[in-house]
N, C-alpha and C positions, 0 to 999 in steps of 0.2 A: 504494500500500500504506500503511497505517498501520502504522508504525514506530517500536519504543521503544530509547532508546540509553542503556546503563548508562555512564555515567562522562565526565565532561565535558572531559576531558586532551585530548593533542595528537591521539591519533588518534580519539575521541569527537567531538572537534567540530568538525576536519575531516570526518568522514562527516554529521554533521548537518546541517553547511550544502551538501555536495554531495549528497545525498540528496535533503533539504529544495528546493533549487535544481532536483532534477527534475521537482516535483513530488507526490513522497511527504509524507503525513502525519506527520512527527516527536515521539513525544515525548523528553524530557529529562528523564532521572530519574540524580540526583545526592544527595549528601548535605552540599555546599557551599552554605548557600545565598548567597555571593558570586557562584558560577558561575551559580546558576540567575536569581539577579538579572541579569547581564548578558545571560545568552540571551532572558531576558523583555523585555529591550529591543532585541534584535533584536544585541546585541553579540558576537562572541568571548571564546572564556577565552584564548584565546591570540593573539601576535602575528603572523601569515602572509602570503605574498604574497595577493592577491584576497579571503581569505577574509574581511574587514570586508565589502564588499559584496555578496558571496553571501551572507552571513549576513543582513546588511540587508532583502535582498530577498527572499529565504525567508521571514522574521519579518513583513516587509509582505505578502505573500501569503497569511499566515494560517497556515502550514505548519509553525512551530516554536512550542513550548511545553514551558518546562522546570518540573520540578515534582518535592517530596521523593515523594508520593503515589504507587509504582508499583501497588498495587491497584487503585485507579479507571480505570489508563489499560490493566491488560491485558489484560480480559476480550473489549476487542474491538479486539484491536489482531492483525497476521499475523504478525509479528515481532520477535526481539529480540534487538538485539545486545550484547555485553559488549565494553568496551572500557575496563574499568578498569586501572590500573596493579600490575604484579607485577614490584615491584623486586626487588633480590637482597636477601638476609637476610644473618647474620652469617658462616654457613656458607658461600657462594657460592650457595646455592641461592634457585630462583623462588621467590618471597611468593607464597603462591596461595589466602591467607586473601580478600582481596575476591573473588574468584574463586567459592571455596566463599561467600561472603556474598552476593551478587549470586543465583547459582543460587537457593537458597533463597529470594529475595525472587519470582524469577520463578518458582516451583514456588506459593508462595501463591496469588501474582497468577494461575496460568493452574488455581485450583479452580474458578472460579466460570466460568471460560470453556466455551463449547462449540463452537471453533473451532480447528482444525486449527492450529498454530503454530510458526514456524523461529527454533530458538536458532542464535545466529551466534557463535561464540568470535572475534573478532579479536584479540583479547590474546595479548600472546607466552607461551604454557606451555609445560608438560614434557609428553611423549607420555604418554596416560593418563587425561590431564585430560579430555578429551570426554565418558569412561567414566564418570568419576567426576561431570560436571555433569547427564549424564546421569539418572544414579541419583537424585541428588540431588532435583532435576525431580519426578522421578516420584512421590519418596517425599513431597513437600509437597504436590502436586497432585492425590496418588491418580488419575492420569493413566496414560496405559501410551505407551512411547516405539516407535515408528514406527507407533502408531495416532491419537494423539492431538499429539503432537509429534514434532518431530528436533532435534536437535542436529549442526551443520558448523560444518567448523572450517575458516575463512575469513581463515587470515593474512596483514596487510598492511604493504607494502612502500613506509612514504612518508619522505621525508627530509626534514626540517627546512628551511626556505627554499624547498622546492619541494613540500610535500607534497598543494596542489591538482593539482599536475602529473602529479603521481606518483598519484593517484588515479585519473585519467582515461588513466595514460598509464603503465600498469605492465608489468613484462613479460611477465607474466602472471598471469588472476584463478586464483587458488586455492580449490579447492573441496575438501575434504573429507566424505565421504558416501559411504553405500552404497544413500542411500534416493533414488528416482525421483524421489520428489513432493518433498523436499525440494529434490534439487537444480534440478527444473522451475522453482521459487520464484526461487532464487538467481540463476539463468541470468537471470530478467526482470528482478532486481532491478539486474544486471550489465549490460543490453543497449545499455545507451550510453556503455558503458565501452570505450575505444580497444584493445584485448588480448584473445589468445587467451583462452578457460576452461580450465582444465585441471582434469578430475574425478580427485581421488585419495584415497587409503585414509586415513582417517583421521591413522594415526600419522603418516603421510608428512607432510600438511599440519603436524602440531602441530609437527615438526621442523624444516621449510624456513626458518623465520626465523632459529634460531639460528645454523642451518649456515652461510647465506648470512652474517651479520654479522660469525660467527667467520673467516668466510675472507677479506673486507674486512679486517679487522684483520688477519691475517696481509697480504695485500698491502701493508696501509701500512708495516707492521713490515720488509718483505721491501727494501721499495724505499728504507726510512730506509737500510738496512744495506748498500744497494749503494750509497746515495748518500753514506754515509761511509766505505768503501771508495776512491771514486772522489777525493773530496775530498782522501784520506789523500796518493795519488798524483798529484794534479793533473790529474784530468780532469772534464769537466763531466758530472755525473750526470743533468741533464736531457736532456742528447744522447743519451746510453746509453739513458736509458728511452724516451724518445723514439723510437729506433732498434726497442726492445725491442719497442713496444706495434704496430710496423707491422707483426710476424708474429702475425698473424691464424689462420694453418694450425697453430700450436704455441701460441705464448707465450700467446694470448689467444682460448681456444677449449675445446673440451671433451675435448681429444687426450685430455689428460693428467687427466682427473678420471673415471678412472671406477673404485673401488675393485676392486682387485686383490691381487697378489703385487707382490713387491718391486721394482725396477728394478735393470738389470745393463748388461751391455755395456762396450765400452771407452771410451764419450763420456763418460757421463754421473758416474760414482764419477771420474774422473780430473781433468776441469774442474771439479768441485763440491771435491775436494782443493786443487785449486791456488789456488780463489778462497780456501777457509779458510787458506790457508798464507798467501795477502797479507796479508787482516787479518790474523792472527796477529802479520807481520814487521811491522806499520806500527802495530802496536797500537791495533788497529779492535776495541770488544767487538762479536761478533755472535752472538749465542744462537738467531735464527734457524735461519739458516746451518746453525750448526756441531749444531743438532736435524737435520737433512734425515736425515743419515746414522744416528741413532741409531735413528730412526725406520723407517728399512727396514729396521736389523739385524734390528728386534723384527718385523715382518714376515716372517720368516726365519724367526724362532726361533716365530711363531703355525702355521706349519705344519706343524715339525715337532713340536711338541704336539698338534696335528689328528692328526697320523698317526698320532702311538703311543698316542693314546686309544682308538685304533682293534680290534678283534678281527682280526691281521691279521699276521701277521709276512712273506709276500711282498709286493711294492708291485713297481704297473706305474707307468710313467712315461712319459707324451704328450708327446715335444715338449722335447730337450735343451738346444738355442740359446736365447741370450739373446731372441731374440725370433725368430717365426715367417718361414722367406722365405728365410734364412740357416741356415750352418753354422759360425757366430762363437758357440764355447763360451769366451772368454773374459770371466769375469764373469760365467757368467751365473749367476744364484740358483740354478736349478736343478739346476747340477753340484756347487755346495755344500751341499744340500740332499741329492741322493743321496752326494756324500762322506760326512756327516753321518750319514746312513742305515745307510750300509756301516760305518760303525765302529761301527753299535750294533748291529750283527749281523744286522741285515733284510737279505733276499732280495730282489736290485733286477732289474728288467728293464726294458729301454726300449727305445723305438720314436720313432724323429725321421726323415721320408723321406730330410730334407735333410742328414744326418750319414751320409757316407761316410768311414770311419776311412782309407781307402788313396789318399782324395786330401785331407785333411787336412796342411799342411804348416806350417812356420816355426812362427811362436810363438804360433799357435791350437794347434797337436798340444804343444808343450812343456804349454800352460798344460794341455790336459788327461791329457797322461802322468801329469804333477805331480799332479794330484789324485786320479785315477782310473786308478791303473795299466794295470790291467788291466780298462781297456773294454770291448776283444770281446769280452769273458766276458758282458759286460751285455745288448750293444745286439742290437739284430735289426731286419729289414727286414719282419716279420709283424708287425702290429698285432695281427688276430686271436690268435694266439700268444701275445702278449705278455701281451694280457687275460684269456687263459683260464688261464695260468700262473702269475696272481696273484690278490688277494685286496682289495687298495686299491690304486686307478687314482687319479692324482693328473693332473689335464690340463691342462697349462698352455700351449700354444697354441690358439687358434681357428682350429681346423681342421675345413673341412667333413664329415673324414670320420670326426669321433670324435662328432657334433652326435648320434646315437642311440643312439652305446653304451650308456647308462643304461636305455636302454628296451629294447636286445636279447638286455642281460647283468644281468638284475634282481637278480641273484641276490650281483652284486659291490657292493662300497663306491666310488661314483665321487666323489672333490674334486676339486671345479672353481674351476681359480684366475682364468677368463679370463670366466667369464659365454657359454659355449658357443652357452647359451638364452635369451631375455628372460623367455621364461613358465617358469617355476619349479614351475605349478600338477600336473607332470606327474611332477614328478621328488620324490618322499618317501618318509622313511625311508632309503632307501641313495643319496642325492646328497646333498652338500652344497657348498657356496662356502667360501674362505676368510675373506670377507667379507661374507655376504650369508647 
């Protein structure tokens, strides 16, 4: 393919010497021309493992050429990626001035063209951005987009010290697109790349980079704060995380990431207590930490604004227990949520199989007398019942046999706090997620 690369930074000229190095036609359009001097001699703008010598070799093969000129080079070129930087501004927010400046150069460059052409966003943006590079595109080129070009948004995952590695060896390529022929392109441009493809919606992609970085930085934050914890008392924090990182099934896995309702139970708010009370007593700051919990309050408190938005004063409720499988109501969000309910005067009904009130005993039945007096009044062993007796079904285990209500009972308001369904395409207007 001939291929044109905006922006000569870290992840610009990474792709151009491993590109270049496959054999693709590269050009380099920059507006430095220090950077472009050095790719003219077959150099790096930047310092990385391998990449002097791919680059080398690329430039000796004929394959790179950097150049201020993107008109001359777009008319017949398949592709173009953007890879220019959008730093934060004073605000917090993305710079996305090169971004919209960049588009425009390629909306000129692709008048004169009459061939089919893939804009590639690598650059980290705001969800949005596709739309609006899009527009852009079209309106310099008087070009019409998925007849004459696309735009995908193709974010990349390379880290500093290893990012030829990371190039060849990600853990997955990212495809954004709705269009066939774009992503046909993509797929070949990717095919000697070590990693699944994964085709996703647009916004998805433009999102995945921030997510991922923001949740690195939480981990390092997470694990400074255990390991001055650990230090406060005299234990070795590398043993601890060491220990941590070999639970594979929990700790380091996708158990626990899938957006939801709140967490309850007896493990989890009680250990998460006890670790803030050490720091606390040994005078550890940890703002991590001591967010976990603040953080699911408001979880709590988005639901119950979900419901009273609602056209609804009865509500059914799927699924009592902190979590499905059990009859362990202590803790859970749920029963504070219909507490909650019940003192603002809504009509509750619920159905949980696995809550029998007459063999509920010790201090599960205490914690829910406490809360919920007078239970029987609530619960029932009819599902059916339950749902035709109300008016917002709120479901918050995944259970097999609530997966069609929505589609049996159109006629009700279903929130779904567990993701019942992956395909969402089925359920609008009267379903929603608390999160999704």
């Amino acid at each position: 393919m001939i291929i044109n690369v905006f922006g000569l930074g870290y992840v610009g000229c990474v792709s151009v010497a491993c590109f270049g190095k496959e054999g693709h036609r590269i050009h380099c359009i920059d507006i430095n021309d220090y950077k472009i001097g050095l790719i003219n001699r077959g150099e790096p703008t930047i310092i990385e493992k391998d990449l002097d010598w791919m680059m080398k070799e690329a430039w000796e093969a004929g394959n790179i050429l950097a150049t201020r000129d993107y008109r001359s080079v777009m008319p017949d070129s398949d592709l173009s990626i953007i890879c220019v930087g959008t730093p934060n501004n004073k605000h917090g927010h993305l710079d996305l001035s090169g971004i919209g400046h960049v588009a425009e150069n390629i909306g000129e460059g692709l008048a004169a063209s009459r061939r089919y052409h893939v804009v590639v966003i690598r650059s980290t943006v705001l969800p949005g951005t596709n739309e609006k590079v899009g527009r852009i595109i079209a309106e310099k080129s008087g070009k019409k987009r998925g007849t004459d070009f696309e735009v995908v948004s193709n974010p990349e995952f390379l880290r500093e010290g290893s990012a030829v590695h990371d190039f060849y060896h990600p853990p997955c390529t990212v495809i954004g697109t709705s269009s066939d022929q774009a992503f046909a392109v993509m797929a070949d441009l990717y095919k000697n790349v070590q990693a699944p493809i994964r085709r996703v919606s647009i916004p998805a992609a433009e999102m995945i980079k921030m997510v991922n970085n923001s949740f690195h930085a939480l981990k390092v934050s997470f694990a400074n704060e255990i390991g001055n914890i650990c230090k406060s008392l005299g234990i070795d924090s590398h043993e601890v995380m060491d220990l941590f990182c070999e639970d594979t099934k929990l700790n380091l896995s996708p158990y626990y990431l899938k957006p939801g309702f709140a967490y309850g139970g007896s493990c989890l708010p009680k250990d998460l207590s006890a670790l803030k009370t050490i720091a606390h007593d040994h005078y550890v700051i940890t703002p991590v930490i001591n967010a976990i919990e603040i953080s699911n309050e408001n979880q709590k408190k988005r639901l119950i604004e979900l419901v009273t938005e609602q056209n609804g004063k009865r509500i059914g409720v799927l699924g009592l227990s902190f979590k499905p499988g059990t009859d362990d109501l202590r803790h859970s969000p749920i029963v504070e949520f219909v507490e909650a309910m019940l003192g603002k005067g809504y009509e509750v009904k619920i159905y949980d199989k696995n809550v029998h009130l007459s063999k509920i005993v010790g201090a599960n039945k205490e914690y829910i007398m406490a809360k919920i007096p007078h239970i029987s009044d609530y619960i029932s062993d009819n599902l059916d019942d339950v749902v035709q007796r109300t008016e917002v079904i709120v479901i918050s285990h995944k259970n097999p046999e609530f997966v069609d209500l929505p589609k049996r009972y159109p006629d009700k308001m279903f929130i779904d706090l567990v993701r019942i369904q992956r395909d969402l395409s089925e359920y609008q207007g009267a379903y929603c997620g608390i999160s999704w």
